[in-house]
N, C-alpha and C positions, 0 to 999 in steps of 0.2 A: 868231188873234184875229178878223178876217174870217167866216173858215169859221164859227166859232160862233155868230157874231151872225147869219150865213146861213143855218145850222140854224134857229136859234131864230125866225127869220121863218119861214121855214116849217112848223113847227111848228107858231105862231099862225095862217097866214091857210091853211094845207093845201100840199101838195107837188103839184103837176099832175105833176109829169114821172113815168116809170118810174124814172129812177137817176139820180143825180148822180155826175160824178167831180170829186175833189177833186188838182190838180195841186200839188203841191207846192214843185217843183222848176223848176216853167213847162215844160219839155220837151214836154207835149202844145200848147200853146200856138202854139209857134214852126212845130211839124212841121204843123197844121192851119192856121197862118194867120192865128187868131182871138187877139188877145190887144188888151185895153182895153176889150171891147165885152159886155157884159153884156145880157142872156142871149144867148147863141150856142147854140140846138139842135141836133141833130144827126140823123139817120136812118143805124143802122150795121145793114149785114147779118149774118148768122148767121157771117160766113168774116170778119168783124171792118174791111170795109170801110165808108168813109162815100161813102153813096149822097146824101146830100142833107144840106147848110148851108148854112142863115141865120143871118145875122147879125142881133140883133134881136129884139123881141117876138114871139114865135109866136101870131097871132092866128088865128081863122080861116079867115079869108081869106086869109093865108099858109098855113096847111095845106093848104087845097083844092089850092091855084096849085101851090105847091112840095113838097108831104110824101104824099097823097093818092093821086096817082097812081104813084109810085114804089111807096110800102108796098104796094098795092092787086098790083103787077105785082108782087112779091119771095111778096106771097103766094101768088099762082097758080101761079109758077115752084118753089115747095115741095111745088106735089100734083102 
């Protein structure tokens, strides 16, 4: 019920993110940490690790601070 109504905002005002996962069963949840707190973002490397979570709006200025320079360094470390 949820999830659709969360689609469907999205839909309306646009999607920022690359991908949304949809927990079902809460399991991601527990094992990450995050669970109550809406939006929780994430930064995962290509080997499926999480290099960087916030809790929270991802504003810009939390990207700079916290997302920025991680992603920046995972890309250099790929050439």
């Amino acid at each position: 019920m949820f999830r659709n109504k969360a689609l469907k905002l999205l839909d309306k005002i646009g999607d920022p993110y690359e991908f949304s996962i949809f927990d079902k069963e809460g399991k991601l949840a527990f094992g990450t940490l995050v669970f109550m707190v809406l939006p929780s973002p994430f930064l995962i490397d290509n080997e499926g690790i999480i290099r960087v979570r916030h809790v929270g709006v991802l504003t810009p200025e939390v990207w700079e601070q916290k997302f920025n320079s991680v992603l920046s360094k995972l890309k250099e470390d790929e050439k």
